[in-house]
C-alpha positions as CSV (number, residue, x, y, z in Angstrom):
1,X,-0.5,-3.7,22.8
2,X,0.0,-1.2,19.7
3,X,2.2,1.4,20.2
4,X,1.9,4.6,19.2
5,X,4.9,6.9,18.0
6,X,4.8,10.4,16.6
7,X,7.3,11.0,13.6
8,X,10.0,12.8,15.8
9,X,9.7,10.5,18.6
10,X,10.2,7.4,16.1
11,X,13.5,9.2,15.1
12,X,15.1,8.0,18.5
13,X,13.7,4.4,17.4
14,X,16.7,1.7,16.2
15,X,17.0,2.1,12.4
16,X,14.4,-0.8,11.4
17,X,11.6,0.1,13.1
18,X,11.6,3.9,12.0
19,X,8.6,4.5,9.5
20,X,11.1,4.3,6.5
21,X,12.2,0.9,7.2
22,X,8.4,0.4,7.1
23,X,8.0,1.9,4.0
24,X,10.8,-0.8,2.2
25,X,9.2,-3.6,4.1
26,X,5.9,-2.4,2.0
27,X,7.7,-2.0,-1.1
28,X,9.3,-5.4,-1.0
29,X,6.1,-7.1,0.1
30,X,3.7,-5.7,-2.6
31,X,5.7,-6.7,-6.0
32,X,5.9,-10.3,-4.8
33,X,2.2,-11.2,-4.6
34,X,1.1,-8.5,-7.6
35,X,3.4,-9.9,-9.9
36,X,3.6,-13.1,-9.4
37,X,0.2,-12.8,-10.4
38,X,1.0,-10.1,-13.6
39,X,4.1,-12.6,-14.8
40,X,1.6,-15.4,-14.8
41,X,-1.2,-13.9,-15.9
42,X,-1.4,-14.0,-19.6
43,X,-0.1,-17.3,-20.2
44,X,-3.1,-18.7,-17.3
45,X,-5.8,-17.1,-19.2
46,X,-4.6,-18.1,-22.7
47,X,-3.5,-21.2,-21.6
48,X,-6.4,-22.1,-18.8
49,X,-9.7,-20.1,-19.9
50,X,-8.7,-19.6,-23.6
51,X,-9.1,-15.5,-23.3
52,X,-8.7,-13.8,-26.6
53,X,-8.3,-9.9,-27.1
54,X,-11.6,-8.7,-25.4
55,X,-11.9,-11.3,-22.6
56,X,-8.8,-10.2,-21.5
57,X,-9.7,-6.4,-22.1
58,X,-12.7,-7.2,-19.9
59,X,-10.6,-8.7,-17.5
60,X,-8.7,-5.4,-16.7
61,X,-11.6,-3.4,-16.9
62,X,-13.0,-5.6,-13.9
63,X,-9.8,-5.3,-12.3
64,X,-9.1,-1.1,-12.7
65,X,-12.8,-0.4,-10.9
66,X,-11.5,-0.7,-7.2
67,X,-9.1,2.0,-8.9
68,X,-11.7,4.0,-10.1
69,X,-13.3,3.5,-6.5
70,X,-9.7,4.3,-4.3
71,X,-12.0,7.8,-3.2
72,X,-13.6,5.3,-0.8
73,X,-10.5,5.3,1.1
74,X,-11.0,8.5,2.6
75,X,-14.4,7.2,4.2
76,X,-12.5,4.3,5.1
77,X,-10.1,6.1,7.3
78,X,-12.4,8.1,9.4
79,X,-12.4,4.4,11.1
80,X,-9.1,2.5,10.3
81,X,-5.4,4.1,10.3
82,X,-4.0,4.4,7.1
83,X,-0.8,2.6,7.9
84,X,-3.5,-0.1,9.4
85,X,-5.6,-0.2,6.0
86,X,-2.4,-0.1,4.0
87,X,-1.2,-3.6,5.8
88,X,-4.8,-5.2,5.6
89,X,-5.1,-4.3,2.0
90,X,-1.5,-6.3,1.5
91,X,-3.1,-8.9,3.0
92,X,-6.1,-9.1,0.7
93,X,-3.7,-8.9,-2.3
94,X,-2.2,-11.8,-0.9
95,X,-4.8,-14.1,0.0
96,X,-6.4,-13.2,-3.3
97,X,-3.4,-14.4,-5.2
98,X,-2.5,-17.7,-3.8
99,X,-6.0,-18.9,-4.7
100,X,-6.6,-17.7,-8.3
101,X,-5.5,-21.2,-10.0
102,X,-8.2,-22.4,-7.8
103,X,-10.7,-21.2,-10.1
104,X,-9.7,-21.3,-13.5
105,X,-13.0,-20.4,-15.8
106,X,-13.7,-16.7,-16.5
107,X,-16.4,-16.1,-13.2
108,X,-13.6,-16.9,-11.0
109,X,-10.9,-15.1,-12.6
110,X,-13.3,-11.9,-12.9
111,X,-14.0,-12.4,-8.7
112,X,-10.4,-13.1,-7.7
113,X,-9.2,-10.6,-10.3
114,X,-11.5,-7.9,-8.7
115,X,-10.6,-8.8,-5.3
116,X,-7.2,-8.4,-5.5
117,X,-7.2,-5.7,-7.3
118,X,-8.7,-3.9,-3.9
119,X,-6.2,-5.1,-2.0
120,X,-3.3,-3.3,-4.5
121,X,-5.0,-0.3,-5.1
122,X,-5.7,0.6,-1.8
123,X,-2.7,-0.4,-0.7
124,X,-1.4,1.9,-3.5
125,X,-3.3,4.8,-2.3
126,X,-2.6,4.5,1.4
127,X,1.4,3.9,0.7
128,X,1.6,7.1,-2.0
129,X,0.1,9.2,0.8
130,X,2.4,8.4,4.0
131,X,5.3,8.1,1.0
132,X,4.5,11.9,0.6
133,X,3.8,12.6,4.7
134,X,6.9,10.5,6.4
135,X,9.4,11.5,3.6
136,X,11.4,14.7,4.0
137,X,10.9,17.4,0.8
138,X,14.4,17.4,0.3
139,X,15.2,13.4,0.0
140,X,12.1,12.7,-0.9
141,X,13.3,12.2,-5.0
142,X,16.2,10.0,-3.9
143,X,14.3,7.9,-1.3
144,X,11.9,7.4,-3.8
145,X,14.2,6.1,-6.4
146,X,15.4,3.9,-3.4
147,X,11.8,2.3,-3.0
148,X,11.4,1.7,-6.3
149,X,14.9,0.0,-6.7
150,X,13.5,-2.5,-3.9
151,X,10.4,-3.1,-5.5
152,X,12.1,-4.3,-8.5
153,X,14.6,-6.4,-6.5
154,X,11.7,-8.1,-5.0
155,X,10.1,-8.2,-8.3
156,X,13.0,-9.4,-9.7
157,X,13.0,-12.5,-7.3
158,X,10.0,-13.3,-8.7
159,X,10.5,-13.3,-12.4
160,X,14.0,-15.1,-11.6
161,X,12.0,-17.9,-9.6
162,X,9.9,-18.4,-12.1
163,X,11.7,-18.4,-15.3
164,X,14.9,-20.5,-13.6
165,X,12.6,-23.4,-12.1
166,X,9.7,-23.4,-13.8
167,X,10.9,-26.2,-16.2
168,X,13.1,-27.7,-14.3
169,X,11.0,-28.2,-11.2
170,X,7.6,-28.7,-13.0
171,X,6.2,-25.8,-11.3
172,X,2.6,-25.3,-11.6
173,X,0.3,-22.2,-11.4
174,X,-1.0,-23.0,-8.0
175,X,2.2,-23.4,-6.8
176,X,3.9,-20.4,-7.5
177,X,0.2,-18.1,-6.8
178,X,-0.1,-19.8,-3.6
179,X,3.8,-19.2,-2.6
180,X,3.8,-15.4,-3.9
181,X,0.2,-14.8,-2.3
182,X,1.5,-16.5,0.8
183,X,4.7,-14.7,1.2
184,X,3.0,-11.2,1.1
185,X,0.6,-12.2,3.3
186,X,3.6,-13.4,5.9
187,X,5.7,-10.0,5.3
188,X,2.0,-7.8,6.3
189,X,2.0,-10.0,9.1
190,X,5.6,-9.0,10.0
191,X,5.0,-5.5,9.7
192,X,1.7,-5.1,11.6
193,X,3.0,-6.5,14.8
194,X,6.7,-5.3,14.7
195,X,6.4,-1.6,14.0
196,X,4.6,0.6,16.0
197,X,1.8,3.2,14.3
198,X,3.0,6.5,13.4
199,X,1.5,9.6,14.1
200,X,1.5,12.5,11.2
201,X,2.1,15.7,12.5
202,X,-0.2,17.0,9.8
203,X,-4.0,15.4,10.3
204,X,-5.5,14.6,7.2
205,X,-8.3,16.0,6.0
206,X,-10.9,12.6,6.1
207,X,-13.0,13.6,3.0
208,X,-12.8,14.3,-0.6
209,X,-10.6,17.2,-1.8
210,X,-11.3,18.7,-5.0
211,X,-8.9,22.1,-5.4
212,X,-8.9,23.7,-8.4
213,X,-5.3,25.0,-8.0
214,X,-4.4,20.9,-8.3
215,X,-6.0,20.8,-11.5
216,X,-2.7,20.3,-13.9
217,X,-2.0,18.1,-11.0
218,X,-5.7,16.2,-11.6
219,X,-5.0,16.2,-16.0
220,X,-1.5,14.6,-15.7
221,X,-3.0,11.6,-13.4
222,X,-5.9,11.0,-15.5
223,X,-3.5,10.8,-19.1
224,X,-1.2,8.7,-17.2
225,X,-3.6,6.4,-16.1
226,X,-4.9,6.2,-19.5
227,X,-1.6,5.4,-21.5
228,X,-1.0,3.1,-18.6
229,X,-3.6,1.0,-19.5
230,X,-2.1,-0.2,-22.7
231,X,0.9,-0.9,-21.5
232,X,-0.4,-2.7,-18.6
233,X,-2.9,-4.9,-20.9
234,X,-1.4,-5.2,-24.1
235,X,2.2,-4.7,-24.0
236,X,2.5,-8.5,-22.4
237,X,-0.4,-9.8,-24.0
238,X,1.1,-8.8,-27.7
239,X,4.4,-10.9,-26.3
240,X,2.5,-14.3,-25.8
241,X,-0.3,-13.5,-28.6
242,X,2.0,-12.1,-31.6
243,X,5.2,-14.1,-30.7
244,X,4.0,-17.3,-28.8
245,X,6.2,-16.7,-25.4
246,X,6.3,-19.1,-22.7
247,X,5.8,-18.3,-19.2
248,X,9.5,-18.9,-18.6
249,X,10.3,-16.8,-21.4
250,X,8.0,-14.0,-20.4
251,X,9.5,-14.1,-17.0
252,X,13.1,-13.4,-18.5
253,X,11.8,-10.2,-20.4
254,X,10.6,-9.0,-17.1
255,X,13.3,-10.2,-15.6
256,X,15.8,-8.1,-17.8
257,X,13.7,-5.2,-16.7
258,X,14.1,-5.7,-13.2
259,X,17.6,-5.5,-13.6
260,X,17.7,-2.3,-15.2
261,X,15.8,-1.0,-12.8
262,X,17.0,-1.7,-10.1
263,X,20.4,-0.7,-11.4
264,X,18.3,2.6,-13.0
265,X,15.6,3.6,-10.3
266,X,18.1,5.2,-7.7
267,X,19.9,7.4,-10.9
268,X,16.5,8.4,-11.7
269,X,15.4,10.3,-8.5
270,X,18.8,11.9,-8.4
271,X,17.7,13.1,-12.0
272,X,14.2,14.6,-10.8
273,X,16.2,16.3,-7.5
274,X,18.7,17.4,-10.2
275,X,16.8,18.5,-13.2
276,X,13.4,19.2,-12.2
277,X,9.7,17.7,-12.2
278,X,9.3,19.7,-15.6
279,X,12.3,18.2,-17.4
280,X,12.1,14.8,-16.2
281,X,8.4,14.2,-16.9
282,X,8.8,16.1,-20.5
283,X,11.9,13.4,-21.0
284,X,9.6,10.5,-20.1
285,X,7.0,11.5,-22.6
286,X,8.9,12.1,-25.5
287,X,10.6,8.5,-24.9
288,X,7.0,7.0,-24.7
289,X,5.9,8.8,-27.4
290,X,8.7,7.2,-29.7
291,X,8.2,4.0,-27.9
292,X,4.3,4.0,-28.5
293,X,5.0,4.6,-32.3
294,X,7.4,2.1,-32.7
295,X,4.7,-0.6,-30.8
296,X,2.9,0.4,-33.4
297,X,5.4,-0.4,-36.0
298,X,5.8,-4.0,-34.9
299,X,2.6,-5.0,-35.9
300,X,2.0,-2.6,-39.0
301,X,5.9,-3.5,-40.4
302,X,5.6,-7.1,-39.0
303,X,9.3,-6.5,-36.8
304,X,10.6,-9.6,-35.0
305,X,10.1,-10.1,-31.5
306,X,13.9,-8.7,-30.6
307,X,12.5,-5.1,-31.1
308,X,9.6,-5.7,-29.2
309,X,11.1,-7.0,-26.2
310,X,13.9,-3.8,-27.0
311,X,10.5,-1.7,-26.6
312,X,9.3,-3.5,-23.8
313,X,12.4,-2.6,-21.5
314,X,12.5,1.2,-22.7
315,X,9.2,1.4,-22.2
316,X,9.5,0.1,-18.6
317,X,12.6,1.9,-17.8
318,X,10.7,5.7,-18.9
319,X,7.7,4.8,-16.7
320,X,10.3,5.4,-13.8
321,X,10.3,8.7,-14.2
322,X,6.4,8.8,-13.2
323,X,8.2,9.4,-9.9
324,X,8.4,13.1,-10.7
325,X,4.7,13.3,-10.8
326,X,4.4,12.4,-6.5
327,X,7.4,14.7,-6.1
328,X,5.7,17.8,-7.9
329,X,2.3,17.2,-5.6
330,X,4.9,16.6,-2.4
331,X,5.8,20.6,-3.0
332,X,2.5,22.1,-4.3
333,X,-0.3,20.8,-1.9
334,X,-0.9,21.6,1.6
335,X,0.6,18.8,4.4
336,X,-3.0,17.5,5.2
337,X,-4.3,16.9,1.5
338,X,-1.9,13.9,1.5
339,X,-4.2,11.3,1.9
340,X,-7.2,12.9,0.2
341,X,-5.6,14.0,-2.9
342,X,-3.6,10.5,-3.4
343,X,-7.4,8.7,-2.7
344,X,-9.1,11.3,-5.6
345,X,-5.9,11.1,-7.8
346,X,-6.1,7.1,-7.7
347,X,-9.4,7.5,-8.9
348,X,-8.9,10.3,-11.6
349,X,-5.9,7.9,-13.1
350,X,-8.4,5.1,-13.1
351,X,-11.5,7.1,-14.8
352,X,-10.1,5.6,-18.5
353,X,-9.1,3.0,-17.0
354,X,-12.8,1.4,-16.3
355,X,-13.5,1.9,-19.9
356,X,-10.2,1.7,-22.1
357,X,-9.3,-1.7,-21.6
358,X,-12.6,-3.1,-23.0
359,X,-12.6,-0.8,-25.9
360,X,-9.5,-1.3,-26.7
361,X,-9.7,-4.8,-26.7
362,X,-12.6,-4.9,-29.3
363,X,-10.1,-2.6,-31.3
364,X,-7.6,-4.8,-30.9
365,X,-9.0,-7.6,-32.8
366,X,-9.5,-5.1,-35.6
367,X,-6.1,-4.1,-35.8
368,X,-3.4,-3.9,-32.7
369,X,-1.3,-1.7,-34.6
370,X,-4.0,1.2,-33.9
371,X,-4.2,0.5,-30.1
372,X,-0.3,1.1,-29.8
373,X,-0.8,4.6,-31.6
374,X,-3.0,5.4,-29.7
375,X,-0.9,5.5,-26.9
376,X,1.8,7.7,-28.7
377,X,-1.1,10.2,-28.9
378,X,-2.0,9.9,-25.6
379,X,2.0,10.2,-24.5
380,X,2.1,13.6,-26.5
381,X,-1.1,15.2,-24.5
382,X,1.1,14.4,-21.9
383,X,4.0,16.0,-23.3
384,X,1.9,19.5,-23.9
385,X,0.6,19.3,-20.0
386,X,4.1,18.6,-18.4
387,X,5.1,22.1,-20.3
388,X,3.0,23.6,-18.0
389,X,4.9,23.0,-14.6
390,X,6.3,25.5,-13.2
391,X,10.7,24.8,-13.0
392,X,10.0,25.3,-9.7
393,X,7.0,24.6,-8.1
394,X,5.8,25.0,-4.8
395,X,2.2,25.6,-2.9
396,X,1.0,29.0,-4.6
397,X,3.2,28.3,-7.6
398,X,1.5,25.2,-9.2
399,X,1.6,26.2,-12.8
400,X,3.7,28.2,-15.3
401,X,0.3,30.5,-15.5
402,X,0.5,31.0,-11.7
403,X,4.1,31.8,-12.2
404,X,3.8,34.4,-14.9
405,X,1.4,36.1,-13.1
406,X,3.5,36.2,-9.5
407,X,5.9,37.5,-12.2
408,X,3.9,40.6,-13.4
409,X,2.9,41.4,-10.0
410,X,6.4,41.8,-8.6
């Protein structure tokens, strides 16, 4: 029988079955099945279906529309709990996985690539709203930084599997997608019938949400979804196609970011409760800016691969600080735009997303170089919106403009 517990009750609850502990069992459940999958990914499709540049462009085009589709979730809710949809959608991530080696030519991977990606991006949507719902304003930075410090542990297993007994065990792809798929599917499992369902205090509003006092909210999403599309596609890509890494290999470069942030993640939401949204997010695009260009630089300069895989980590370790971006919507919406906003913010930060990674990819035969600098100008837009937050924002006070003019009037 399910048992339902509203948020205050579920504080009398033992420790592990409160709807934090819920929120880690998500976090470590996710990583294991999406990047098992991401570490493997470029080597399979070189290796297996001999992808170049725009096949593989193509590929995470096909896998960013469920992204650019995430509004659906709202609908999708009027019937199904989000916490529910949120553990089924692990599940379909999962199952989706462990099956991909199963079909190695390019109709398969598009299918299994598309199908999975449902499964993470509505679980993505679903867990960014009851982040911002169960998570008290004041913690909310540090528990966040917490999350993301599991995610990368269980991430981190992963890569560590994979690059330690891949060689020495003669570990295949099937193996390792069925096992990551597999264990995802186990830990859903586990957290469907163990916890009970929570009840918000604040309903959510079950259809789309457009406000136009979100709107700097809105343009930050949509830019970082854009630059994180390059990063996402050719970032790794340029490390097996420029410099020939292994899958073993590959894994250790992820493997060193892991342990950064694991080590980092925590440090970084004591930095956004410190210093700000405004500060942190300006920090993180002037360090991708200078990381974009230097991308760049590896292919126009010919640099070894040390300073890409240099790149690679600081470019992983600034993408933390995306954090801020939740933590500034946290304090400027309403309680019950929660789930709407994260459903039509998923799909804003996809919008480039359906179209980038094709483009790019025909651009990237031209010249790879280009691609990367395009990112750095995509990291500065960035830079020129996050001036515009407010140093402290809060509902009513969602831009510097609105705070100039709560300014004049007093």
């Amino acid at each position: 029988m399910i048992e339902y517990l509203t948020l205050d009750d579920a504080k009398d609850q033992p420790v592990w079955r409160r709807p934090i502990a819920l929120l880690f069992v998500m976090a470590l459940a996710m990583p294991i099945a999406f990047f098992t999958w991401y570490a493997l990914l470029n080597n399979f499709v070189k290796e297996v279906a001999q992808f170049d540049g725009a096949d593989i462009g193509l590929l995470h085009t096909i896998r960013e529309i469920p992204g650019f589709l995430s509004f659906l979730v709202i609908f999708l809710i009027i019937f199904v709990r989000e916490q529910m949809l949120g553990l089924v959608s692990l599940m379909l991530l999962g199952a989706a996985t462990a099956v991909t080696a199963w079909f190695p030519q390019l109709a398969g991977i598009m299918i299994l690539t598309f199908l999975s990606s449902v499964g993470f991006h509505y679980y993505e949507t679903v867990n960014q709203s009851l982040q911002l719902q169960w998570l008290p304003r004041d913690r909310a930075p540090q528990i966040l930084g917490w999350l993301m410090a599991t995610g990368s542990a269980a991430t981190f297993l992963v890569y560590f599997v994979i690059m330690v007994l891949w060689e020495p065990l003669g570990l295949t792809y099937n193996i390792v997608f069925m096992a990551g798929g597999g264990i995802t599917i186990a830990a859903a499992l586990f957290a469907l019938l163990a916890f009970p369902q929570y009840e918000s205090p604040h309903p959510q509003i079950k259809r789309l949400v457009l406000r136009k006092r979100y709107w700097l909210y809105y343009a930050l999403q949509f830019m970082s979804g854009a630059r994180r599309q390059i990063f996402m596609v050719f970032a790794g890509f340029m490390m097996v196609e420029k410099f020939g890494f292994a899958v073993h290999e590959v894994a250790g470069l992820y493997l060193i970011n892991l342990v950064l942030n694991m080590l980092i993640a925590p440090v970084l939401g004591r930095v956004v409760a410190r210093f700000g949204e405004r500060n942190a997010l300006l920090f993180e695009y002037t360090g991708l800016v200078c990381v974009f260009l230097a991308y760049g630089g590896v292919y126009f300069f010919d640099w070894g691969f040390q300073i890409a895989a240099v790149l690679y980590v600081l470019d992983h370790m600034f993408f933390g600080l995306a954090l801020a971006l939740k933590t500034y919507f946290q304090k400027i919406g309403a309680p019950g735009d929660m789930a709407p906003t994260a459903a039509v913010a998923f799909t804003i930060n996809h919008i480039a997303a359906v179209f980038l990674p094709v483009m790019l990819g025909l651009l990237w035969l031209v010249s790879p170089a280009a691609v990367f600098f395009l990112a750095a100008g995509m990291a500065f837009v960035s830079f020129l919106l996050a001036t515009l937050i407010p140093r402290h924002p809060d509902e009513g006070n969602e831009t510097v403009f609105v705070e100039r003019r709560l300014k004049v009037a007093k």
